[in-house]
N, C-alpha and C positions, 0 to 999 in steps of 0.2 A: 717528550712529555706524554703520560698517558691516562685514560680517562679516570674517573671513581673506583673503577666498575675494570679494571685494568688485567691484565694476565697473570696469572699466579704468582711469577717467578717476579715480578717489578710492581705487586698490589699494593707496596706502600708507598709508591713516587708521593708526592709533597702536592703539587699543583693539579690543576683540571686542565684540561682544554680550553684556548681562550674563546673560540669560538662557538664553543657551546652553553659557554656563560656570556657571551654577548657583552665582555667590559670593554670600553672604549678606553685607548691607552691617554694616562696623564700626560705622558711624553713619550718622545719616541726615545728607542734604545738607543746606547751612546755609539758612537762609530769604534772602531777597531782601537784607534790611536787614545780615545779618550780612556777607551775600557782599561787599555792596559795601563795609563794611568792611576784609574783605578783601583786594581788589584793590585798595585803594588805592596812589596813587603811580605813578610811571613808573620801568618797566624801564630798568637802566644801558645802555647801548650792546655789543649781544653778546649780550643775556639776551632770547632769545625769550619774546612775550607769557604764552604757555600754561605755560610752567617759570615764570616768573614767580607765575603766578596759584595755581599747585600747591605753591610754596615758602610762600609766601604764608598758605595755607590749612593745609599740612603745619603750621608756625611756631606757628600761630594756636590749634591744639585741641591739639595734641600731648601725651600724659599724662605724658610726664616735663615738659614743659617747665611745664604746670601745675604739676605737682608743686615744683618749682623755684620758681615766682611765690611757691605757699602760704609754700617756706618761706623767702624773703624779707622775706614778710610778719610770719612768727614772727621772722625777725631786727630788722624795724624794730620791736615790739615788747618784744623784749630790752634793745634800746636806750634804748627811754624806762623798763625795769623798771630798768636800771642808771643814770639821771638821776637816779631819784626817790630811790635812796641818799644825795642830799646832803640828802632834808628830814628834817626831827625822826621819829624812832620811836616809838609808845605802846606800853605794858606794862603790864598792867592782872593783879593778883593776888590770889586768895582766899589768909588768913593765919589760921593758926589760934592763938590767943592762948593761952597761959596764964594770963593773968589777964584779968578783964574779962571781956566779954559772951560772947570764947570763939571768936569769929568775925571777922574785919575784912579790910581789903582794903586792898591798895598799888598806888600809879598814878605811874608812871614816865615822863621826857617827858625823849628823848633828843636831844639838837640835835648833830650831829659838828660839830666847828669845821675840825681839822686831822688829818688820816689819813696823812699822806707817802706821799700820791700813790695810794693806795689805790683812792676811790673812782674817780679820776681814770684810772689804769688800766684800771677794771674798765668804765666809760664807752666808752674806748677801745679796749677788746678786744672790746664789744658792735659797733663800729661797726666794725672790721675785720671780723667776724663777717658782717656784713650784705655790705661790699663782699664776699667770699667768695662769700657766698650769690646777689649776683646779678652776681657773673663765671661762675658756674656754668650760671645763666640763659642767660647768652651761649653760654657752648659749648656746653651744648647745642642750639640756637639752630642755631647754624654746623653743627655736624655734621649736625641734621637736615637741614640745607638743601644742605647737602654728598652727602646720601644721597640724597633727592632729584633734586639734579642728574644721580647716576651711573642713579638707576633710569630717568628720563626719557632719557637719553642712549641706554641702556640697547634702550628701548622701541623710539626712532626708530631706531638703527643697524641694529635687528636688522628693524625695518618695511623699510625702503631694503635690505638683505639680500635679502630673501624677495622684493620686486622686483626687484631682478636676476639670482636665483636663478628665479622664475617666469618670466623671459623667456627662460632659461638653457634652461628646461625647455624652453620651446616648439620653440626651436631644434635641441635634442637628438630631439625627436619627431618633426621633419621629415628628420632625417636618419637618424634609425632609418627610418625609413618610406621614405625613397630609396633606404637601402640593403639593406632590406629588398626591395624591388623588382630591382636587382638580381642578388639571389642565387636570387630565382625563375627571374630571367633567364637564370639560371647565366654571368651576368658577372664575378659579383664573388665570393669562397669566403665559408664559414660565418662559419671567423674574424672577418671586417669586421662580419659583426653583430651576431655574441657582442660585442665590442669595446663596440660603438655602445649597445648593453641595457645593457652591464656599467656606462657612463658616464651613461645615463641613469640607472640605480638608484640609483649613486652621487650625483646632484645629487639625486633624490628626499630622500634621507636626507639631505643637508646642507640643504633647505629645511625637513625633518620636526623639525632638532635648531635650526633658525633659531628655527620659531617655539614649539617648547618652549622655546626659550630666553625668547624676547620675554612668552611667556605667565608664566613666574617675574619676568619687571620688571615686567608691568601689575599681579601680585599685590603687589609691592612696593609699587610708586607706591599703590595703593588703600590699605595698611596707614597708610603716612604723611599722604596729604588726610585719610582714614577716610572715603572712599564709596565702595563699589563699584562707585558707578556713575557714576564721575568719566570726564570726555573729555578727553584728553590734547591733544588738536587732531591738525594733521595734521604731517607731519615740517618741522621746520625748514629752512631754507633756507641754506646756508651759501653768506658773501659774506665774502670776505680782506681789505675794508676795515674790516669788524668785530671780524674771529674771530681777528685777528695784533694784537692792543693794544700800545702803546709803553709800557712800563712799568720804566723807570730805575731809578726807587725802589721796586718791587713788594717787596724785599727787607725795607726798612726801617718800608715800612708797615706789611707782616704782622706784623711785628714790636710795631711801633707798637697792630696791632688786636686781636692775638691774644688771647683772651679765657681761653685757657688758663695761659698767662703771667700775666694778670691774677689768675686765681684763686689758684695758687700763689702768688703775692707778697703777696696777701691773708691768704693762709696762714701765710705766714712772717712777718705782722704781728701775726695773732690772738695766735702762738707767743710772741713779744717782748713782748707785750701782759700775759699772760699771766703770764711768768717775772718782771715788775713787779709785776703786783697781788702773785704770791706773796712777791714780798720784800720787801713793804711790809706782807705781811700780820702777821710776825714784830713789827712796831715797833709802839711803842702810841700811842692815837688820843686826842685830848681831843677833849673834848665839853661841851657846856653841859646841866646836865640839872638837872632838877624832880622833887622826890621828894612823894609825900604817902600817908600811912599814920595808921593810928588811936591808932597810941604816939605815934610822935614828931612828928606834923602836916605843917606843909608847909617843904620845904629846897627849895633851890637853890642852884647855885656852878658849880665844872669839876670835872669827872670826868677822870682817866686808866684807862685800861683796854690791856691787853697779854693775852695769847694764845696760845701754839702749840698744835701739836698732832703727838704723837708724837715726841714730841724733836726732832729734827734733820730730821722726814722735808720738812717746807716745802723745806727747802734744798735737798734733793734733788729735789722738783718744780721748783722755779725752774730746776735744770740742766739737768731733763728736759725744760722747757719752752724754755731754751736751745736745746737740741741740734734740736730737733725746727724751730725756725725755720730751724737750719745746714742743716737735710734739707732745705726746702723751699725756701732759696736755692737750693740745688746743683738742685732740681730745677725752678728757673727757667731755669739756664742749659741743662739738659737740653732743655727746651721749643724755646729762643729755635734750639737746632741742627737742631732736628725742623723748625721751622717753617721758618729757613732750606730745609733739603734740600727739604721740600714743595716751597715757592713756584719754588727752582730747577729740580725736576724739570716742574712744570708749565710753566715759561717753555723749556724746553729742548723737550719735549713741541710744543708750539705750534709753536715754530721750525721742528722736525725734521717735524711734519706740512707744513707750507706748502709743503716739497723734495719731500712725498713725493706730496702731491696734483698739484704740476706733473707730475713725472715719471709718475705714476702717469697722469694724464688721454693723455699718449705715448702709454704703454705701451700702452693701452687701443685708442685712436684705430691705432696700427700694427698690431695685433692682432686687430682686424678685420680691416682692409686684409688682412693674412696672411691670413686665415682665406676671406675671398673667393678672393683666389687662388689659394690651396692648393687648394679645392675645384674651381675651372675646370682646375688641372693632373693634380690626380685622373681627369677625366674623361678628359683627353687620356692618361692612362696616367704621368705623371712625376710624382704624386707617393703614397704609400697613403693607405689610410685612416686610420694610426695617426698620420699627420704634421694627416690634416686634423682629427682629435679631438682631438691636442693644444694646435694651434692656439685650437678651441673652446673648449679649459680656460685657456690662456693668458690668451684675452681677459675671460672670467668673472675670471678671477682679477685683473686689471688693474682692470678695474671693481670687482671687492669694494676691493680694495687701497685706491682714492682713495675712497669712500664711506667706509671705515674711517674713515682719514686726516682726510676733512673734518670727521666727527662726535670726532676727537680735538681737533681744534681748537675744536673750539665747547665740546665738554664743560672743557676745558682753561681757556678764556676765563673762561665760569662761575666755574670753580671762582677762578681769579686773580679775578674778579672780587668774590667772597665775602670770601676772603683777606685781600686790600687794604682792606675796610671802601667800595669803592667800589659795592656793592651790600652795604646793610646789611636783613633785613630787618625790619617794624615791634615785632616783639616785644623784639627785643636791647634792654636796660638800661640797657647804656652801660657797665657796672661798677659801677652805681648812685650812691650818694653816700656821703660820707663825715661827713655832718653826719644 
């Protein structure tokens, strides 16, 4: 890893030095065996190694996304406590007699035969519960890796920035220094190198806010791996055989993968689920049951048994639990729009960069050219200096333009590539199961 300020041949590595930014690691780095866990798998086509390995890693430790597994785990647990409602119940009681020793005990052995759909409900509102629990997993999952994507993106644009910002400068020094020469001469007036200072000071401060910028994405990226002293590698490479993907159906599969979608729908399962057990909970349930006590000894036969509670208010939960599935369909379709505009804006995103990297590599490439020129007609007298500084901004700005542009593409691809489910990474659930 090398500093800001780095060797020509490696001035756009990605990272700083840790210890000269003084960040104290969130975690320590994984050990050998976990890493290569890790990294497992091959990157989709688009997704540079190093974002790969960081998403990877980000996925893998991440405290919500833990958090999320735990309570997965409390839901497939739910579900086998709501199975075990269909075995027999014991009831075991101290009785105090009136007559006789004064003391005895009653032992109760409940078997339910038939509930209308009771336990059955409550069965299946545990296991909607669960898919819930790990489409949640998923999203967050995606978002992390989404965030991710932008901080890494983030890192390399503003790296590629600050090199051509630092070549921007070199330029600008030589022509301060030429035309600072001559106005010793008394060739040239003051103005031309007020002018020339004023445009160098200015690119100083837009390399000064490049890499404050870059330095808030490496704190990022480090937040999500959790090491401070993770190596992001060196800038990606953008190639328009990778970074423009053909994607007909991108619409339908985000659609298909969206994991947010998934959890709502789960939602609006639990709800239905839910408003069942409670109307079933109003009906009474027979049961096979076993009595034995110190008066009367041992019974056996069918039990019926019935229930409310609070008059009427079951009923009113059952509607409540209606309505609240109505919420979370409506807020399926809400989803499935969001999702739509994302994947459209990213596929539009891509397009419109592909136009602007062309034009822009022009822009650039004539931009020079001008700028050479302009500088040989300076000399001759036909043209100022304010034409040959602008020039020099022109062509910076031509180059920032298509650097921009390429790193919209690839961040773009990425993210279509999440989307779609055609980069998934190894933590995602699936939506889990329903069994």
């Amino acid at each position: 890893m090398i500093g800001a300020r780095g060797a020509a041949g490696i001035a756009i590595a990605l990272a700083f030095p840790v210890a000269a930014r003084q960040v104290q690691p969130v975690a320590g780095p994984p050990s050998p065996a976990q890493q290569a866990e890790i990294v497992e798998g091959t990157p989709p086509p688009g997704v540079n190694p190093k974002l790969f390995e960081a998403v990877g890693r980000a996925t893998n430790d991440y405290p919500a996304i833990e958090s999320g597994r735990t309570s997965v785990r409390a839901a497939t647990a739910e579900v086998s406590a709501a199975k075990s409602l269909r075995l027999p119940s014991l009831g075991v009681q101290g009785v105090a007699l009136g007559t006789g020793p004064g003391l005895g005990s009653q032992l109760v052995v409940d078997q339910p035969i038939y509930t209308f759909g009771r336990i059955g409900a409550a069965i299946d509102r545990a296991k909607a519960e669960k898919l819930a629990r790990s489409a949640q997993v998923d999203e967050t999952v995606q978002q992390v890796a989404l965030d991710v994507v932008e901080a890494y993106f983030d890192i390399a644009r503003l790296a590629q920035r600050k090199q051509i910002l630092d070549a921007n400068l070199e330029e600008l020094r030589g022509l301060v220094q030429s035309i600072q020469n001559r106005v010793d001469q008394e060739v040239s007036p003051d103005t031309d190198l007020a002018l020339a200072q004023s445009r160098f000071a200015q690119a100083e401060q837009d390399r000064a806010i490049a890499e404050s910028q870059q330095g808030a994405a490496i704190e990022r990226l480090y937040q999500y791996v959790g090491d401070a002293g993770y190596d992001p590698g060196a800038v990606p490479t953008y190639d328009p055989a990778v970074h423009h993907p053909l994607l007909p159906q991108a619409v339908d599969e985000a659609l298909r993968c969206s994991p947010e979608r998934d959890r709502l729908s789960a939602e609006a399962l639990v709800a239905r689920e839910e408003a069942r057990q409670v109307r079933a909970s109003v009906l009474p349930q027979l049961s096979a049951q076993f009595s034995y006590n110190d008066i009367i000894g041992a019974r056996a036969g069918l039990a019926v048994t019935a229930q409310t509670q609070g008059g009427l208010s079951d009923f009113r939960r059952a509607d409540a639990a209606r309505l609240r599935a109505t919420s979370a369909e409506l807020d399926v379709r809400t989803i499935e729009r969001q999702v739509r505009e994302q994947v459209r804006t990213d596929l539009v995103q891509n397009a419109t960069a592909r136009s602007q990297i062309s034009a822009s590599a022009s822009a650039a490439d004539s931009a020079q050219r001008v700028t050479a020129s302009f500088l040989r007609q300076f000399v001759a007298g036909r043209r100022t200096w304010l034409d040959v500084m602008n020039a020099v901004r022109e062509a910076t700005t031509s180059q920032l333009e298509r650097s921009d542009s390429e790193f919209v593409a690839m961040a773009s691809t990425a993210r279509l590539m999440l989307r779609t489910c055609r980069w998934q990474p190894q933590t995602r659930m699936g939506g889990g199961s329903y069994e």
